[in-house]
C-alpha positions as CSV (number, residue, x, y, z in Angstrom):
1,X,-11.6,20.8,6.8
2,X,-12.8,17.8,8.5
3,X,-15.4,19.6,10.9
4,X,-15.6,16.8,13.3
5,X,-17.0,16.9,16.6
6,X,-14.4,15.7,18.9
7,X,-10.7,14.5,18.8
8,X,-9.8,11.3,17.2
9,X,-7.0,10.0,15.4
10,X,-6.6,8.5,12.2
11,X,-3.6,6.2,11.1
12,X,-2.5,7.4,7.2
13,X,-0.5,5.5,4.5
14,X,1.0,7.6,1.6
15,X,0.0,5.7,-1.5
16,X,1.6,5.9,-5.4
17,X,0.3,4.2,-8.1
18,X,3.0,2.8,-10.8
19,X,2.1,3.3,-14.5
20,X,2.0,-0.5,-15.5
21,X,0.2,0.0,-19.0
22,X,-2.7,-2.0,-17.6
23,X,-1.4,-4.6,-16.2
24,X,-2.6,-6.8,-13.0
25,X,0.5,-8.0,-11.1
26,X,-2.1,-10.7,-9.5
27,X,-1.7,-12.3,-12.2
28,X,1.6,-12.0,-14.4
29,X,4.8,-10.7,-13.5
30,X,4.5,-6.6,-14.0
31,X,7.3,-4.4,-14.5
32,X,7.3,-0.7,-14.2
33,X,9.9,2.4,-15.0
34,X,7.9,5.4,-13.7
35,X,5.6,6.3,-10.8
36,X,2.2,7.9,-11.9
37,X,3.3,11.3,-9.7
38,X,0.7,12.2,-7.4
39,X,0.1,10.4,-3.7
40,X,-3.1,8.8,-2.0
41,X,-3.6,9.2,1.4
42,X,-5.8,6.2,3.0
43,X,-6.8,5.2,6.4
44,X,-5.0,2.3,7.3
45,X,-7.9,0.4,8.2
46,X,-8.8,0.1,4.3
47,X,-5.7,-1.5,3.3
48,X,-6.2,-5.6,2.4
49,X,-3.0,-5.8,1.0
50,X,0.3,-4.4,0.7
51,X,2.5,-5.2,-2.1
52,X,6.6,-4.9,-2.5
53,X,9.0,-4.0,-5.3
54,X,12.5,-5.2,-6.4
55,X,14.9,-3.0,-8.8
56,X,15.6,-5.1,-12.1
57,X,18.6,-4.3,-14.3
58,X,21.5,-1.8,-13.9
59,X,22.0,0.0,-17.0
60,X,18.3,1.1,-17.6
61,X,16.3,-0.1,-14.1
62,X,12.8,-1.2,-13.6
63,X,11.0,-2.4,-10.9
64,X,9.2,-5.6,-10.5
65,X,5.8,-5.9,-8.5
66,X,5.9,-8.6,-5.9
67,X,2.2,-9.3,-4.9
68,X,1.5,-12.3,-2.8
69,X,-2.3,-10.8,-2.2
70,X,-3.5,-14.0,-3.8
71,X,-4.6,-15.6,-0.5
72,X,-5.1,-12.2,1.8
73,X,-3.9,-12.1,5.2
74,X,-6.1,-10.1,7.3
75,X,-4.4,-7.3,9.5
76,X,-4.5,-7.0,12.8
77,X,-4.3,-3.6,14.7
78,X,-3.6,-3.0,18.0
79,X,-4.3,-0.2,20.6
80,X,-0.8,0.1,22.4
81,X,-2.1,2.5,24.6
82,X,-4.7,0.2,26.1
83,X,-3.9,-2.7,28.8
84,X,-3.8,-6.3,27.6
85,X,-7.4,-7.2,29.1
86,X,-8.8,-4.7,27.5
């Protein structure tokens, strides 16, 4: 329970790490077969980066990381309930 004084709204992202032995797709190509099994849940407003995957092979697939967080963009959020003014 959050106990929190008054309304308020929170934006969530569901979150699950790969097991990747180790290794840092910021910096070599990483591939991975399994998902570590249990989810994150972080306020959007943490995230600095968001990174992809692509299926490699056929017979026995793996994923590869795509992580471009090497110059990070900054994200932008935007109340769409408010006017444009505001």
């Amino acid at each position: 329970m959050l106990r929190l004084k008054s309304a308020c709204q929170y934006l969530l992202a569901t979150v699950t790490h790969c097991k990747t032995k180790g290794d840092d797709a910021t910096i070599n190509p990483v591939l991975y077969s399994e998902l570590e099994g249990t989810f994150h849940f972080v306020d959007l407003t943490a995230v600095v980066a968001v990174v992809g995957c692509v299926k490699v092979g056929a017979r026995m697939p793996k994923f590869g990381i795509i992580d471009q967080s090497e110059d990070l963009a900054q994200a932008s959020f935007h109340d769409s309930e408010r006017g444009k003014d505001d």
